[in-house]
VMD Tcl script that draws the C-alpha trace (Angstrom):
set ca {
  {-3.32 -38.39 76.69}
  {-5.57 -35.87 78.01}
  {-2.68 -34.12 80.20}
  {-1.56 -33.54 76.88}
  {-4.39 -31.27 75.75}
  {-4.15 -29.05 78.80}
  {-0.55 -29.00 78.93}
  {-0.70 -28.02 75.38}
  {-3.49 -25.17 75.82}
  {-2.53 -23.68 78.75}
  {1.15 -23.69 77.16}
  {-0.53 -22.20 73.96}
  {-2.06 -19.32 75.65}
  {0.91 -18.29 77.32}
  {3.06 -18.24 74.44}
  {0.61 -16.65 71.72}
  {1.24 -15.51 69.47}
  {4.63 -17.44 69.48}
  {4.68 -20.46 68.05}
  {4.12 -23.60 70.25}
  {6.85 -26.46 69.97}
  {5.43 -29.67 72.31}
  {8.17 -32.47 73.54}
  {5.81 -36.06 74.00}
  {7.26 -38.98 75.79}
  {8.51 -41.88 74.45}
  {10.00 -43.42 77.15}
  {9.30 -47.01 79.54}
  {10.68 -46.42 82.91}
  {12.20 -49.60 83.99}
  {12.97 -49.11 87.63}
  {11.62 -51.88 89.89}
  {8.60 -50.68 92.34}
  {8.67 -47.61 90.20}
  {7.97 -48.27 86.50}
  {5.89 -47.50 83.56}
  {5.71 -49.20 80.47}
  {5.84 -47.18 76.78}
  {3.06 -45.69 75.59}
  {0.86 -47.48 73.15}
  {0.72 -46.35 69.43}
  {-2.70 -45.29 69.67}
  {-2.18 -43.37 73.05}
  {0.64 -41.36 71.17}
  {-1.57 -40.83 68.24}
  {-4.44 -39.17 70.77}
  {-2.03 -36.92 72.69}
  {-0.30 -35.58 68.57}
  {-3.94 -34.65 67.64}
  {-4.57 -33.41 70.86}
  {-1.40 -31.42 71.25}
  {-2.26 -30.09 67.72}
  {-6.00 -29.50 69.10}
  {-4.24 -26.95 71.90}
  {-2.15 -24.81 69.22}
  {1.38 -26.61 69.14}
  {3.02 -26.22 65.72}
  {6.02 -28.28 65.83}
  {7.04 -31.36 67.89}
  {10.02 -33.86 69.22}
  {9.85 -37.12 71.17}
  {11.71 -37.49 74.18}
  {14.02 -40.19 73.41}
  {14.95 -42.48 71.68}
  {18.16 -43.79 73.37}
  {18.04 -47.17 74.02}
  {19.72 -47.62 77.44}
  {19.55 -46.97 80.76}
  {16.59 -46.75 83.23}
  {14.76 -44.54 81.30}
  {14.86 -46.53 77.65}
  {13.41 -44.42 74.76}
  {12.14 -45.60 71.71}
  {14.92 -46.90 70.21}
  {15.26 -49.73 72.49}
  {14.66 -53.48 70.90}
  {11.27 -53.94 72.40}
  {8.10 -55.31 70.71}
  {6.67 -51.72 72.47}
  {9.69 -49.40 71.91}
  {9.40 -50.56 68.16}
  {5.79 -50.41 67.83}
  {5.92 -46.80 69.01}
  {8.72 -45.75 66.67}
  {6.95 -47.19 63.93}
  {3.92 -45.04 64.90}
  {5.61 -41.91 65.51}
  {7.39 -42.15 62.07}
  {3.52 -42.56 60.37}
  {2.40 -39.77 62.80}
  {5.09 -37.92 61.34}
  {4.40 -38.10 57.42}
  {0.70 -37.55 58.42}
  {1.60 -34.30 60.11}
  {4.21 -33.15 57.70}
  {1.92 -33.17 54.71}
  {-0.57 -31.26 56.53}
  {2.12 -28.71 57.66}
  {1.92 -25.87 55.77}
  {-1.32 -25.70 57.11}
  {-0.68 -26.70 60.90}
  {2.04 -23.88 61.17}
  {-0.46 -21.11 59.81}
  {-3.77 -22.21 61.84}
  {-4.74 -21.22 65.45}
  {-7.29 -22.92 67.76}
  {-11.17 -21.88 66.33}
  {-14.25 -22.08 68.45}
  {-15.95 -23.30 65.34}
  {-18.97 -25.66 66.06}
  {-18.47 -29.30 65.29}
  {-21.27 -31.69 66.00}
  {-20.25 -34.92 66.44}
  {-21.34 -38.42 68.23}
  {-20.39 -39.28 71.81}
  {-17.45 -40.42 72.18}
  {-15.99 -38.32 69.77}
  {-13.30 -35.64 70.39}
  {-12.67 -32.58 67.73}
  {-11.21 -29.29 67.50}
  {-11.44 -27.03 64.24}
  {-8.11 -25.03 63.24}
  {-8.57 -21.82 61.13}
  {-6.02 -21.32 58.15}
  {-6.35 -17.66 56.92}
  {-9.70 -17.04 55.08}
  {-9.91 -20.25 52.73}
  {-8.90 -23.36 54.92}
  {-10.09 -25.25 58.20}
  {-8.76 -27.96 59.66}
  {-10.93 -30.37 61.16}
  {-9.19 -32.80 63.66}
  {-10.68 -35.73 65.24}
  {-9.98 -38.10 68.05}
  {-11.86 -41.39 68.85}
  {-12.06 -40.85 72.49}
  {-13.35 -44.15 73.36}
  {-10.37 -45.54 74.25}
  {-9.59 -46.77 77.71}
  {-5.73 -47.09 78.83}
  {-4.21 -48.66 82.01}
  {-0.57 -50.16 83.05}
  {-0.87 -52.87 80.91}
  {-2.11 -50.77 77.26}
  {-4.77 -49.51 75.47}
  {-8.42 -50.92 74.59}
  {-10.52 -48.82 71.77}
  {-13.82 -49.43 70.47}
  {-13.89 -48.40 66.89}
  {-16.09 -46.32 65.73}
  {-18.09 -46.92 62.13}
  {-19.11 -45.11 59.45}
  {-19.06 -41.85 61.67}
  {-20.65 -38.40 60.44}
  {-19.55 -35.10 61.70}
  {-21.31 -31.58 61.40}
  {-19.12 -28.84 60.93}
  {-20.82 -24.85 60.63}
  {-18.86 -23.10 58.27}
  {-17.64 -19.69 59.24}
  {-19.57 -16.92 57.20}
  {-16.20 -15.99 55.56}
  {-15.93 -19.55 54.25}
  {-17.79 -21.97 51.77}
  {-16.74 -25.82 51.68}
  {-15.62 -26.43 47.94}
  {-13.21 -29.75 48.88}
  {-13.24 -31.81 52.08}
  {-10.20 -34.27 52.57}
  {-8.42 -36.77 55.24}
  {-4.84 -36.84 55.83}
  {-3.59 -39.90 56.44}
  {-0.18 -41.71 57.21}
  {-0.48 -43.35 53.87}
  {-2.63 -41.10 51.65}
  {-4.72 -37.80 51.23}
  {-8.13 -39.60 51.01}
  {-11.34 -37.64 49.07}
  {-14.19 -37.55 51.96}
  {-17.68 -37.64 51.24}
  {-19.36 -35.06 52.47}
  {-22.91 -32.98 51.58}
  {-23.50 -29.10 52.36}
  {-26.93 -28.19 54.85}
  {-27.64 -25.03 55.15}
  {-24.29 -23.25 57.00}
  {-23.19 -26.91 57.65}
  {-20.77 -29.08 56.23}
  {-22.17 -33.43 56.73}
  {-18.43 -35.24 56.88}
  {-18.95 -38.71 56.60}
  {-15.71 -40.47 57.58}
}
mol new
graphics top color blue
foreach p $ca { graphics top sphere $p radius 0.5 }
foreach p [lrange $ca 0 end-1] q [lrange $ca 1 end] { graphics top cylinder $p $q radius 0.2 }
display resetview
């Protein structure tokens, strides 16, 4: 997943202040002495948010035909299925924060946040940032992915001088989801 985020920066630099559209695999390569399996749902959910982390706007999966060497996603497999499923919930998740997504660049705003924990702020005109976060303790190899959860985690963001926090929400697959959060000084206290 991390090729992802520097394919997707570099890529974003070049093309600024074009938009940025980012194709992510979703492919198993079943050749023998030469294979790889598909990626896991939680490896494709690390490289969306980090591709959205770099500046891409819009995205496609590359494929989902179901035959030959290179099977995509629409193969019957346990992990061609898995990762269709996940892409489709990636999908509505990225969709309803959209509007958004399309008008926000990359922001060198600070975010403190615990080890292990990836994040890159967005800026939306004057009145919105976008706040995305990865758990990067995750650990992937030929056979899938391990990742240690991480509980009850709390994130510091400093709030630009043009903007004060009034409302704080999470996007998720399934719902837009209040967050608790507390204002110190300059910084917003995200408890998620």
């Amino acid at each position: 997943p991390t090729y992802v985020l520097g394919v997707a920066t570099i890529a974003h630099w070049a093309c600024e202040p074009r938009p940025l559209h980012i194709i992510l695999n979703a492919v198993a390569h079943t050749e023998p002495g030469d294979s790889f399996r598909y990626a896991t749902p939680e490896e494709k959910t690390i490289e969306l948010f980090y591709a959205l982390g770099g500046g891409a706007t819009g995205f496609s999966y590359w494929w989902y035909t179901p035959y030959g060497e290179f099977k995509g996603c629409g193969a019957d497999d346990p992990a061609a299925l898995a990762l269709w499923r996940q892409i489709g919930l990636l999908g509505a998740q990225v969709r309803t924060a959209g509007p958004l997504i399309v008008q926000g660049c990359p922001a060198s705003i600070p975010v403190t946040a615990p080890a292990g924990v990836w994040s890159r702020t967005l800026a939306i005109g004057l009145d919105s940032l976008v706040v995305l976060i990865v758990n990067d303790k995750v650990a992937s190899d030929r056979l899938g992915t391990v990742v240690a959860p991480i509980e009850k985690l709390q994130i510091r963001v400093q709030s630009p001088a043009w903007l004060q926090p009034k409302e704080v929400f999470e996007i998720l697959p399934e719902q837009i989801k209040e967050v608790q959060w507390t204002s110190e000084g300059s910084q917003a206290v995200l408890n998620l």
